[in-house]
C-alpha positions in Angstrom: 0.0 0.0 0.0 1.6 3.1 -1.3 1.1 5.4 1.7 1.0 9.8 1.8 3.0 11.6 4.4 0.5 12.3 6.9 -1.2 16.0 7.0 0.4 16.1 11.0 3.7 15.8 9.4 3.4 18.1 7.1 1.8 20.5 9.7 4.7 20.1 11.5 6.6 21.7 8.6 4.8 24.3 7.7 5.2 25.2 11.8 9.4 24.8 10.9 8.7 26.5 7.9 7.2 29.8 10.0 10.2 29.2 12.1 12.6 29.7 9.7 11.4 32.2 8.2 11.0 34.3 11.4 14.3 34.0 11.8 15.3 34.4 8.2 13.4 38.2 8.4 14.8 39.4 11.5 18.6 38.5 10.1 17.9 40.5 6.5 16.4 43.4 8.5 19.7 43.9 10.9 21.5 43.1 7.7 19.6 45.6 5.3 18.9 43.3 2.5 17.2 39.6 1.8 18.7 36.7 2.3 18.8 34.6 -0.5 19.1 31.0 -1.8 20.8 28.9 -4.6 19.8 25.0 -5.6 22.6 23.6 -8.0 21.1 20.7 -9.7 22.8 17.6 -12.0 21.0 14.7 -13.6 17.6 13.6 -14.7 14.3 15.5 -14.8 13.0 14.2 -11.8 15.9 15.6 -10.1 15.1 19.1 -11.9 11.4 18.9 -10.7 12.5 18.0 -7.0 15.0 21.0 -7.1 11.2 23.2 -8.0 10.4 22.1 -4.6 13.4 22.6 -2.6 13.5 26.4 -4.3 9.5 26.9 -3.5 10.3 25.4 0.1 13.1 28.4 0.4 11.2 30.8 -1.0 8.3 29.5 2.0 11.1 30.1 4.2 11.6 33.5 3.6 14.3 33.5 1.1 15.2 35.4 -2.2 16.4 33.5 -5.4 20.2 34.3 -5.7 21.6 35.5 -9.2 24.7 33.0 -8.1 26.5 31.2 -5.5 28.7 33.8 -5.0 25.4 36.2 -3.6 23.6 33.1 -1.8 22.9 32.7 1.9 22.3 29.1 1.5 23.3 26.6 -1.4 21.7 22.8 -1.7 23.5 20.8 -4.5 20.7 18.2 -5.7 23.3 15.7 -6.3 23.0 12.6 -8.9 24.3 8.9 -8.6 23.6 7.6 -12.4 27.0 8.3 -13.3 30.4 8.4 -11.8 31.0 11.5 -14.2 27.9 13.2 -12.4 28.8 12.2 -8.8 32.2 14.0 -9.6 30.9 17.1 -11.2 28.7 17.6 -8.2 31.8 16.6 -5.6 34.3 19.2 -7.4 31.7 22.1 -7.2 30.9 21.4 -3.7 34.2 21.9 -2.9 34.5 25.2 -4.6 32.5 26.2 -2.0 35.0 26.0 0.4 36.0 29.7 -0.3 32.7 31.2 -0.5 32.2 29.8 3.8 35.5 31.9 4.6 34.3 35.0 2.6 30.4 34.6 4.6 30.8 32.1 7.5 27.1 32.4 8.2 26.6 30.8 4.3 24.5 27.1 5.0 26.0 24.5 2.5 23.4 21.3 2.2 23.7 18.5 -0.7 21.1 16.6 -1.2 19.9 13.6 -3.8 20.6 10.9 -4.9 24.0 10.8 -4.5 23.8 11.1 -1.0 21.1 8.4 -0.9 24.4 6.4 -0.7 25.7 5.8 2.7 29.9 6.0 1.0 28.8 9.4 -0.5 27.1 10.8 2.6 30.1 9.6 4.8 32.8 11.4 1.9 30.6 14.1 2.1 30.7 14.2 6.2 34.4 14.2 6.8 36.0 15.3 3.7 33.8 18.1 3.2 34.0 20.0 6.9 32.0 23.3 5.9 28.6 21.1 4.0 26.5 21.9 6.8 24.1 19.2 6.5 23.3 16.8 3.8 20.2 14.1 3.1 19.0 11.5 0.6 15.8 12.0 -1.8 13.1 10.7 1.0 13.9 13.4 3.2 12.7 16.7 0.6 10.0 16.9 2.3 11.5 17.6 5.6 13.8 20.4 4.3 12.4 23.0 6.9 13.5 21.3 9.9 16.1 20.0 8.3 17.4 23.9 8.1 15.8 25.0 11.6 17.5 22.1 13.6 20.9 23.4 12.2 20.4 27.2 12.9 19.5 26.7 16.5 21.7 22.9 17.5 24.3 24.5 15.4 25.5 20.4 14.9 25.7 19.3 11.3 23.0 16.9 10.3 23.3 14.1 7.6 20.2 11.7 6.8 20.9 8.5 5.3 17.5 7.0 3.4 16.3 3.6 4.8 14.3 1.2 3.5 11.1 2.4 6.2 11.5 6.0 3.6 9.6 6.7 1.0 6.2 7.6 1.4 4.8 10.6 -0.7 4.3 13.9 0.5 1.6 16.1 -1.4 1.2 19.7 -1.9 4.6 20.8 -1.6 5.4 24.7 -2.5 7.2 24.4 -5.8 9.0 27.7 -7.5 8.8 26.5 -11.3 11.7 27.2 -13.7 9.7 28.3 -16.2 5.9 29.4 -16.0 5.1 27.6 -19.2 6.5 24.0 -19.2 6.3 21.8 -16.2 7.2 18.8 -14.6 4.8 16.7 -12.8 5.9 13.3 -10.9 3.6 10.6 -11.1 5.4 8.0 -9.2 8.5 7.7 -7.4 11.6 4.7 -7.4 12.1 2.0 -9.7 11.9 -2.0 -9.4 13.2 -3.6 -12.1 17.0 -3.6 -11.0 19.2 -3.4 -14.2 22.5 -4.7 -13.4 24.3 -1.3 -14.0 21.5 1.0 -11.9 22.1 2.4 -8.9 18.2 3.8 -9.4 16.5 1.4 -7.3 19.0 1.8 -3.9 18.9 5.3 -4.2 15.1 6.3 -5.3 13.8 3.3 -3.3 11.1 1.4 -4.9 7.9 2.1 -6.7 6.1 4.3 -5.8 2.7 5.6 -7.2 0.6 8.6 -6.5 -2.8 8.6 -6.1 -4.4 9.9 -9.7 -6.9 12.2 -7.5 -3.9 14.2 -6.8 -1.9 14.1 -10.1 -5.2 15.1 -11.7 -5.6 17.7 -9.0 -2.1 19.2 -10.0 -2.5 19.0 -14.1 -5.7 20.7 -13.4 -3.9 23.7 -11.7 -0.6 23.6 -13.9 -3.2 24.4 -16.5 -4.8 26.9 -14.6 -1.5 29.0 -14.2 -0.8 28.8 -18.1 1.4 26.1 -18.6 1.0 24.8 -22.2 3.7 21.7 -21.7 3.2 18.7 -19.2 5.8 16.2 -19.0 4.8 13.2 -16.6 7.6 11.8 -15.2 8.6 8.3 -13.6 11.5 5.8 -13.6 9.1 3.8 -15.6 5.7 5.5 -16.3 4.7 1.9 -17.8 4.3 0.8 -13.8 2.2 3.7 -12.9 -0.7 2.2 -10.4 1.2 -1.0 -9.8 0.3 -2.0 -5.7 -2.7 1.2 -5.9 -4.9 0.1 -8.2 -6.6 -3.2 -9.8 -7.6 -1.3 -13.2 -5.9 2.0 -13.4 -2.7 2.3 -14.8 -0.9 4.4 -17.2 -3.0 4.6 -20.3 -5.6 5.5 -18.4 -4.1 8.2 -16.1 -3.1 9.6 -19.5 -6.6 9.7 -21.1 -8.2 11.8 -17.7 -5.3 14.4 -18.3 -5.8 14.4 -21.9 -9.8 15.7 -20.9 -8.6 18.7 -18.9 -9.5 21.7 -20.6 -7.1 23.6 -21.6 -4.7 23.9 -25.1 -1.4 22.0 -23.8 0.9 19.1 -24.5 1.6 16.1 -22.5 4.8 14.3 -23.2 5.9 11.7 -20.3 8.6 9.5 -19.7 10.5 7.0 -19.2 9.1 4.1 -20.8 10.7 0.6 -19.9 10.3 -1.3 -23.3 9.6 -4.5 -21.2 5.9 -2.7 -19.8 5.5 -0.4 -22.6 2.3 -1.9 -24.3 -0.1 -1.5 -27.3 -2.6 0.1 -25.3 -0.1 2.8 -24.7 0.3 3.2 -28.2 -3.2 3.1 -29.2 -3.9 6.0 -26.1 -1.1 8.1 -27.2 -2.9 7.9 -31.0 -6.1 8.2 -29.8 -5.7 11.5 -27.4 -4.9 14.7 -29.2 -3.0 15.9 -26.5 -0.5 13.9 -26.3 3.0 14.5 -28.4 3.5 12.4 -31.4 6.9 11.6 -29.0 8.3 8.2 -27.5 11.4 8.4 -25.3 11.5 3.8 -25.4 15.6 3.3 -24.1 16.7 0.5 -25.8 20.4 0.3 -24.1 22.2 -2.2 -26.5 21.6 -4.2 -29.7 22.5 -7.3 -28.6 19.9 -9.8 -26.7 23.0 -11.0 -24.7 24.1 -8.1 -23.1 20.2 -6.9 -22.5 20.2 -10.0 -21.2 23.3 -9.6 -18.8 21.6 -6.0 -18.1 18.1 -7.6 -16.6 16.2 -5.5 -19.3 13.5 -8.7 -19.7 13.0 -8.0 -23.0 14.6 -9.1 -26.9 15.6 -6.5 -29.7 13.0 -8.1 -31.7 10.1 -7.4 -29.0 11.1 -4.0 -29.0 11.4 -3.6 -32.9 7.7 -5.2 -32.9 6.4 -2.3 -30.5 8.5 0.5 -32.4 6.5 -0.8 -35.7 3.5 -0.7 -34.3 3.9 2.9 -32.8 5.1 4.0 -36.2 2.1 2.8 -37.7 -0.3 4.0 -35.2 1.1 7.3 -34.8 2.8 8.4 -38.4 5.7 11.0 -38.1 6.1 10.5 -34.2 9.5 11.3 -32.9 11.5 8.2 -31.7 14.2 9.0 -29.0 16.0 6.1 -26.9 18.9 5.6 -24.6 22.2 3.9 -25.7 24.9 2.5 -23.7 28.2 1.5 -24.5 31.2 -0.7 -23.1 28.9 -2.7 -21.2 31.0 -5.8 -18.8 31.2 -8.1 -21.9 30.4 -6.3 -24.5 32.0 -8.0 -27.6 32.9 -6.5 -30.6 30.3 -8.4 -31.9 27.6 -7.0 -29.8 28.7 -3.4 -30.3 28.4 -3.9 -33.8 24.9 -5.2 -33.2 23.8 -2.2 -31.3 24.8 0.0 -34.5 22.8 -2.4 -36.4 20.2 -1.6 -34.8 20.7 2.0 -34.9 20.2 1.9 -38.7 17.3 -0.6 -38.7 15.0 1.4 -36.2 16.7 4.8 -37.2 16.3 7.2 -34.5 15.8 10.7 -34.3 18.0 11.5 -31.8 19.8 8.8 -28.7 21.3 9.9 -25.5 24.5 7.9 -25.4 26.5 7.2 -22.7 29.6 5.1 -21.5 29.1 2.8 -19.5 29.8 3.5 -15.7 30.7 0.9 -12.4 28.1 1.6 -10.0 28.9 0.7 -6.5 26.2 -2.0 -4.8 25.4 -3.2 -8.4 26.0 -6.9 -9.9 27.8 -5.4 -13.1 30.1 -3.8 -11.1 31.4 -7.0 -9.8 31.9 -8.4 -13.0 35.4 -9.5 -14.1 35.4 -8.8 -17.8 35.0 -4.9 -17.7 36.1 -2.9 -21.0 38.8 -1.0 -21.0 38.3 2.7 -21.1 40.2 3.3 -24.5 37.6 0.6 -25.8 34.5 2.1 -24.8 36.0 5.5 -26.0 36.7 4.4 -29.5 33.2 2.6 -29.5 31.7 5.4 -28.2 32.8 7.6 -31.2 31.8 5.5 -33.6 28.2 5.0 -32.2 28.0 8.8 -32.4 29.1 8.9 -35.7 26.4 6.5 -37.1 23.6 8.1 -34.9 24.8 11.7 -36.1 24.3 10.9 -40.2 20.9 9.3 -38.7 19.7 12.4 -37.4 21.0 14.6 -40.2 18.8 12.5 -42.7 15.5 12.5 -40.9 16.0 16.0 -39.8 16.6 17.2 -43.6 13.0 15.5 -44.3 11.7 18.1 -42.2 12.8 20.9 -44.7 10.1 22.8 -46.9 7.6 21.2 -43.7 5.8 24.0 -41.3 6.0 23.0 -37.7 3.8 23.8 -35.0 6.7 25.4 -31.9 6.2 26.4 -28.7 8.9 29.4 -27.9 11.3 29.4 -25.2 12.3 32.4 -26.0 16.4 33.6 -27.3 18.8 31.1 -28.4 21.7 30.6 -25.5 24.2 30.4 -28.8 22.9 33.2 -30.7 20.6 36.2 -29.4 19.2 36.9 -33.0 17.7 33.4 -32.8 14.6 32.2 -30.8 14.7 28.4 -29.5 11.8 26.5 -29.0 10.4 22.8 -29.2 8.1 21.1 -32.1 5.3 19.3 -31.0 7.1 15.9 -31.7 9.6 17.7 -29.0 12.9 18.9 -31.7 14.9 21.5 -30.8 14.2 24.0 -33.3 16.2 27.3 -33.7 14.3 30.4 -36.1 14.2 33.9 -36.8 11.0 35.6 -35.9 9.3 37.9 -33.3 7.5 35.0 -31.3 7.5 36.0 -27.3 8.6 32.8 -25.1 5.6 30.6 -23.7 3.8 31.5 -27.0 2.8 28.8 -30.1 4.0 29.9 -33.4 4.3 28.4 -37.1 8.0 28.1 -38.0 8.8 26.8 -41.6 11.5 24.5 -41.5 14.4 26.0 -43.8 17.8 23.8 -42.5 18.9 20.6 -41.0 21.8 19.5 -38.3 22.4 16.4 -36.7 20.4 17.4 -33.5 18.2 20.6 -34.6 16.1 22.3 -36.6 16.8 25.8 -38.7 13.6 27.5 -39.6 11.5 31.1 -39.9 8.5 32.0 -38.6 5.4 32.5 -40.4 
């Protein structure tokens, strides 16, 4: 039974929440200006959509949102554990810190995530990292106000380690949005399918799903505030209602948000190709709402390695749902997740997984090397790839993928595109930037304000984006 932090909790920190932000007001008045606060955030989207609800729980505490670190009162690094590369990244800027604490000793440094979901990580963090004030895995978000009021009047350092008791779901969290026109929205929580290489499942915990009364209750007032982009998220949306519900599950969820009112998009992911079904296809065809979009990660060509990798499903199944998809839904955009240098990974089976590249012919893959995960059975295995290996295979994946993109992207030339804006290019301010509705990045010239829907003829081609003018 999947089970809701109780409304007494969450009393209790609202009451911390007051607390702090007593406190918070009386410092900025003797100091003559706000305080303010900084969230640093690496890896996936749900890590981005938990970071909205650390900043809205600051901003409920009384705090202002920083233009940097270097102006911030207090910094939480949402930390990530998919990746060693990420753990890194998020371990080197912590400790750039270090000189910000001497400049403002009253700074409060917290990192949080899944990185510290690990009990090695939160103990690095504890005595290597002296000035981190306090630090906590992903089942104590919720908790973030006493989490902050325990350390300004104890003045001890405070570092929560996740068990497996954590991980109920706490509703109606503040949340301080990004952007006021695309949104996140969680609709479960932890993974179980335990691929070899994931850390997911020991540091997210297992599934979780939320009731659809309150996922409902939140597209309704995303919709409300103007937000014309939706994107459900889950380890694997394909679980959605497993252990809640007898005859609810995914598809269905997806058909009550498509009857909202409102002119907006839903896109979701991710999709586990072992539960993604035909009645998902047939839903996504059948509701207008939905992007003509499918994020399906295949991870490796070869049905030994996906084997190796627990993925419970052949290239062939998922070549039989990509076919049907394509057929149901004509043009839809076909993304997937590749890994490479997998513990065994022969030539052979590398040159499998570019086969498939070129059979199913992707729009666009997020590739990645593959990384040893501690507490997982592929870290233990004794024929690991060498890095020069994965390296070289690495390039040459990209380099097939790449002339894949370019070729369906130039059939997009002459076409008019429906985009919703985001507003100036971050490479080139006489550019806008925006998103089709099959979810391309699209850069054009044209007047269009961000948040707003506009026609942009397609007029060029890259590997990984569109070149167009509006219309």
């Amino acid at each position: 039974m999947i089970n809701r932090i109780s409304e007494q909790e969450l009393q209790k920190q609202k009451e911390y929440a007051a607390r702090v932000r007593a406190a918070v007001q009386t410092a900025a008045f003797e100091r003559g200006g706000p305080y303010k606060f900084c969230v640093v955030t690496y890896g996936c989207q749900q890590n981005e959509a938990d970071s909205e609800r650390l900043a809205g729980m600051l901003f409920d505490m009384g705090y202002e949102k920083a233009d940097s670190e270097e102006d911030a009162d207090i910094i939480l690094v949402n930390t990530c554990a998919v990746r060693e590369h990420a753990e890194k990244r998020a371990l080197s800027v912590t400790g750039q810190y270090k000189h910000l604490k001497e400049k403002n000793p009253r700074l409060m440094i917290g990192v949080c995530g899944c990185m510290v979901s690990q009990e090695h990580r939160l103990d690095d963090i504890k005595f290597r990292y002296p000035y981190v004030d306090f630090a906590f895995g992903t089942s104590y978000l919720w908790q973030l106000p006493s989490i902050i009021y325990d350390r300004m009047k104890k003045k001890k350092r405070l570092f929560l380690l996740d068990t497996e008791d954590d991980g109920n779901i706490a509703e109606d969290l503040p949340v301080l949005r990004q952007c006021s026109y695309r949104a996140w929205l969680s609709v479960m929580y932890g993974c179980n399918n335990f691929c070899t290489y994931c850390v997911v499942p020991h540091v997210r915990g297992r599934e979780r799903s939320r009731y659809k009364e309150d996922i409902i209750k939140e597209a309704k007032e995303l919709v409300a505030d103007g937000v014309k982009d939706i994107t459900l998220l889950g380890q694997n949306v394909n679980s959605y209602g497993r252990g809640l519900y007898d005859d609810y599950g995914f598809p269905e969820l997806l058909r009550d948000i498509n009857e909202i009112d409102g002119d907006f998009t839903i896109r979701f992911m991710t999709s586990h190709p072992k539960d993604a079904t035909k009645k998902l296809i047939d839903t996504m065809a059948c509701c207008e709402k939905i992007a003509p979009q499918l994020h399906l990660p295949l991870q490796a060509g070869s049905d030994r390695v996906l084997q190796r990798m627990n993925r419970h499903y052949t290239l062939d199944s998922y070549k039989e749902l990509v076919s049907y998809a394509r057929e149901k839904i004509p043009g839809i955009t076909l993304t997937s997740d590749i890994m490479v240098g997998f513990p065994g990974e022969t030539e052979e089976d590398f040159e499998q997984t570019l086969k498939a590249l070129t059979d199913i012919k992707y729009d666009m893959v997020y590739s990645f090397i593959y990384s040893r995960r501690k507490n997982t059975p592929a870290a233990e295995y004794e024929d690991q790839i060498p890095e020069d290996v994965k390296g070289e295979r690495f390039r040459r994946m990209l380099e097939v993928q790449s002339d894949i993109g370019l070729k369906i992207n130039e059939g997009y030339i002459g076409k008019t595109v429906r985009v919703l804006c985001d507003g100036e290019s971050k490479n080139d301010p006489d550019t806008l930037s925006g998103r089709t509705d099959g979810g391309k990045n699209i850069c054009f010239t044209g007047k269009c304000p961000a948040g707003e829907y506009t026609q942009v003829k397609v007029t060029a081609a890259r590997p990984f984006v569109l070149m167009g003018e509006e219309i």
